[in-house]
N, C-alpha and C positions, 0 to 999 in steps of 0.2 A: 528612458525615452518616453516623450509622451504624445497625442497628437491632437491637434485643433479639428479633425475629423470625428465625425460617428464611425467606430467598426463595424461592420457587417458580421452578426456572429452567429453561423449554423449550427445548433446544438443536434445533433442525427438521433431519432428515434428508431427501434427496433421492436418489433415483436417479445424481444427477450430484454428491453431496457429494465434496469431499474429505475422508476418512477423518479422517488426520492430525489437522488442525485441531480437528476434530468432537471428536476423543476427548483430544487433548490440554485443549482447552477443559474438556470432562466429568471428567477426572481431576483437574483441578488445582479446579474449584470444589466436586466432594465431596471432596477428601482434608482439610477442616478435621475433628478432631475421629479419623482416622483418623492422620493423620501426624502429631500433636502438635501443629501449629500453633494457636496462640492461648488463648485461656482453655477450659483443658479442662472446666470444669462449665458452660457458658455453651452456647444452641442452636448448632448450626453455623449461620450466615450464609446457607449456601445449599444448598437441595437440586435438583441436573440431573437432567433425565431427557431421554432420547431420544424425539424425537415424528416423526408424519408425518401422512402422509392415512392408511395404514393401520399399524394393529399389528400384530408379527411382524417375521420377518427378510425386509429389504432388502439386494439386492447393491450398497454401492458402485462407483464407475465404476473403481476399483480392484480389484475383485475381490474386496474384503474384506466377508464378511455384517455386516451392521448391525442390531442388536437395537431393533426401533423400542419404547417400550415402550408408546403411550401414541397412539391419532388423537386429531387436534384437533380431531376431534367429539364428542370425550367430554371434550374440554377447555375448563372453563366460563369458572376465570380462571387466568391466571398472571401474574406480579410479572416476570418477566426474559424475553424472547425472542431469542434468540439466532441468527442462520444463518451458517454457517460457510462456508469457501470452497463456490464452486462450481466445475469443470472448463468451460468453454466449446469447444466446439466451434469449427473452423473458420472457421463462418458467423457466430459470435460468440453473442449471447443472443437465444431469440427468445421475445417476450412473451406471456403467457396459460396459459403449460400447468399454472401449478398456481393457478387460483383459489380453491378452499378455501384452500389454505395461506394463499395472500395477503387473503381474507375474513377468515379468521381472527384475523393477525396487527392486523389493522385493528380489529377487533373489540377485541381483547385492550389496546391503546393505549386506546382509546374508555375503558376500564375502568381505566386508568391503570398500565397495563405499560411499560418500556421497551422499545424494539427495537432490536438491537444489530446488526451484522453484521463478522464476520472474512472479511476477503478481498472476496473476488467474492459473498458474499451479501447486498451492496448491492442488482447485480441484481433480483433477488427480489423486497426490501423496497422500492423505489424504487415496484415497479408498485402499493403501496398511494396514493401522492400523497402522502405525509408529510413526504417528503423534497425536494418541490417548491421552487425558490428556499431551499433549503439548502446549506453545507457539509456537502460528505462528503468521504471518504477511499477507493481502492482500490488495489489490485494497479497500479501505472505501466504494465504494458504493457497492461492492460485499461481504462485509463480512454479510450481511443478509441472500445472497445464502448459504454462504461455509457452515453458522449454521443449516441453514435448510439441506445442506447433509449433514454434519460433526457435530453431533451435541458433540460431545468427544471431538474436540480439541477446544483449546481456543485464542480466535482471540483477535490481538491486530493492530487494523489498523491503528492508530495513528504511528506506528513503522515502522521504513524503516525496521530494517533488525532484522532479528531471528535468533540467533543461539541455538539449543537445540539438546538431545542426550547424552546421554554414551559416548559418542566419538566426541559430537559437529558433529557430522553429519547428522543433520537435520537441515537444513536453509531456510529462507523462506524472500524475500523483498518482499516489499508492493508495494503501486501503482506507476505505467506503468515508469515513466525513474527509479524506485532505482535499476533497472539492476544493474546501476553505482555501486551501492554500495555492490551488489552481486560478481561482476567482480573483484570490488578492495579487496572487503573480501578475495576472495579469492587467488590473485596474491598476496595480503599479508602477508596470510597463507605460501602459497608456495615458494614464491619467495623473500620474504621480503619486511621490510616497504616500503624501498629506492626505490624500484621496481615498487612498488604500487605508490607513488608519482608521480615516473615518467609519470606512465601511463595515470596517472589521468591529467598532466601538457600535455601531449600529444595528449588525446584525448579529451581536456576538460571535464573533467568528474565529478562530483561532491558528494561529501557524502553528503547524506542530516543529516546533525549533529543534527538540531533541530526537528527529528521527523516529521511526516504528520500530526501534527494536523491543523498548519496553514492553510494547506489547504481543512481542511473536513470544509463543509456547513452542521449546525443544521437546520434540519427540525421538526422533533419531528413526533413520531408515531401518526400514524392516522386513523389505520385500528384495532381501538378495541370496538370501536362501541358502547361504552359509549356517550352518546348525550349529558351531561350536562358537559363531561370533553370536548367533540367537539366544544359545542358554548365558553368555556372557550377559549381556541387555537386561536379559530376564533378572538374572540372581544382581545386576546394578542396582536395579529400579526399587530393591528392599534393601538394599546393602549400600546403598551412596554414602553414608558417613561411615564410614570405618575408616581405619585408620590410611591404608595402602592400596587403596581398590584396584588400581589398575595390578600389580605384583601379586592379588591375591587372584583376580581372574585371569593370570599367565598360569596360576597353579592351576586354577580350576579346568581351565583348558589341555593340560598334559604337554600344551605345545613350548616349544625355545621361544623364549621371549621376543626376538627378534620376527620368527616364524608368526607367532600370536598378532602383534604390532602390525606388522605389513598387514595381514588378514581381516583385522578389524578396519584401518583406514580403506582398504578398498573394498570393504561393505560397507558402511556405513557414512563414507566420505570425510570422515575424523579422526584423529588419534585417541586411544582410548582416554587419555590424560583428559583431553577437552571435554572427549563426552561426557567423562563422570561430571568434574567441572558445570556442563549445564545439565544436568540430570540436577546436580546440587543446590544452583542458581536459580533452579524452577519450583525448587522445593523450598528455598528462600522467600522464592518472589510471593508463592502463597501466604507463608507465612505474614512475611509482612502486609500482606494487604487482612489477614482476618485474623489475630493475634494481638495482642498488647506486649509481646514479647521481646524484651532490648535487642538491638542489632549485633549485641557481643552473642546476647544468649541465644540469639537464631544460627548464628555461626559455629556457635560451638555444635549445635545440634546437627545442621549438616557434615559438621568434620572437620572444620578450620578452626584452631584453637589459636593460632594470630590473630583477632580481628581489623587491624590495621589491613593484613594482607586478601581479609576477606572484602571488606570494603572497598579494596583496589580492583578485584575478580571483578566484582558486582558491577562496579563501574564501567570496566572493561567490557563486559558483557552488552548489560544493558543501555548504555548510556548515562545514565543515573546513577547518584549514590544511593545506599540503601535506605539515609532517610528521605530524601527526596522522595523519593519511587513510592515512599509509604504513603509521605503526603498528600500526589498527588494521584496514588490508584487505590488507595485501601478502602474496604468495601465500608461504605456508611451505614451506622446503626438505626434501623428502622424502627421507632417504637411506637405504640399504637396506646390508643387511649381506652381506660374500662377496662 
């Protein structure tokens, strides 16, 4: 879809924004019509502006001032709503502190605006109930918080980008650059593919095609307080390649296998099969990114003496095959001169 209209696009500042996000978002949706892209006589596609509860300058939690330009008290409608990372705390998110904004944005949908969120500004959006028994997307190491506040919607962090809604007007990317792929969504939407291309060739910009799982790191829950699944974990995490991991921590444990089985899946939310599996895969994934070591001989070394069947895992896993994955994440040799 596209429109012969400028969009009106609220990108929401907060005290705890991430900057970054915030302004890489803001540059890339006004540089139509400034950096050549597209039909130069034609309206630009979209006009950003910075908003919040008040106008003026805001300190982000970075330090950097933030030109707010516009409260969303003085904002009647706007066509795009944006919130871009947030920084959490510690203690993780805690709900209520900005009801205007979230009145707002509610308000703004009512009237038939999208809402969008880059990163952790799911958060935010979640406390309007929009997003209730939805697909969303966040940050992988945040999707523990957004459940613990949001426990209705349903999170898929392996996902760059979400589109859900009556109207596909609920959107959500995942962790910290898939902006990229919020920005192009929507310049695609609007402006067309062509457009979207462009923009993408102009700013270097990238879809992440393959999904985040490449990049999420398995730890495996730990805080359930079961001891005889904890020393399990424990004696995995030096013992992943041997031959029969899971049959040997049934031993180690004294319990019936069946008894063991049940006890680990509901601590740790997996069967032990899986977990050893990515416990292996992680020790893989290092591998190949800091290593010159063949994909057979990485396999053999976590335990799979198939490598056909290891490279299926791997795949399975991450998205990726194992050389791919090496391709494109292993660490570059930095050499320095003298």
């Amino acid at each position: 879809m596209t429109s012969d209209q400028t969009m009106s696009v609220s990108v929401v500042a907060l005290p705890d924004t991430g900057v970054a996000t915030m302004f890489g978002v803001l540059d890339v949706l006004n540089s139509f019509g400034i950096m050549g892209i597209g039909d130069p006589d034609a309206a630009p596609p979209f006009h950003a502006q910075i908003v919040g509860t008040e106008a003026g300058p805001l300190m982000g939690v970075s330090g950097v001032p933030v030109p707010v330009a516009r409260s969303v008290a003085d904002i009647d409608r706007t066509d795009i709503v944006i919130v871009p990372s947030i920084v959490l705390g510690p203690a993780g998110w805690k709900r209520g502190r900005y009801p205007e904004i979230v009145e707002w944005a509610t308000r703004m949908h009512d009237q038939g605006a999208l809402l969008c969120s880059a990163c952790s500004g799911i958060f935010l959006l979640a406390e309007t109930g929009l997003f209730d028994d939805r697909d969303v997307t966040v940050h992988y190491d945040y999707a523990s918080h957004l459940q613990a506040a949001h426990p209705a919607v349903r999170i898929h962090p392996e996902r760059a980008l979400l589109v859900a809604g009556i109207r596909d007007e609920l959107i959500t990317s995942g962790a910290s650059t898939t902006w990229h792929d919020l920005v192009l969504y929507l310049t695609g939407r609007f402006a067309g593919a062509s457009v979207a291309q462009e923009t993408a060739r102009m700013f270097a910009l990238q879809w992440h095609q393959d999904g985040l799982a490449p990049y999420m790191v398995f730890e495996g829950r730990s805080d359930h307080g079961d001891a005889v699944v904890a020393d399990a974990q424990d004696w995995l995490r030096t013992h992943f390649s041997v031959a029969t991991p899971v049959e040997q921590m049934v031993v180690r444990s004294g319990l019936a296998e069946r008894t063991f089985k049940r006890r680990f899946t509901d601590a740790t939310g997996v069967s032990p099969l899986v977990y050893a599996q990515r416990i292996r895969i992680e020790e893989a994934k290092r591998r190949l990114e800091r290593t010159e070591d063949s994909v057979e001989a990485i396999g053999w070394h976590i335990g799979y003496e198939d490598p056909a069947f290891f490279r299926r895992l791997f795949k399975r896993v991450t998205g990726l095959s194992p050389a791919a994955y090496r391709k494109r994440y292993r660490v570059p040799l930095i050499t320095a001169a003298g």
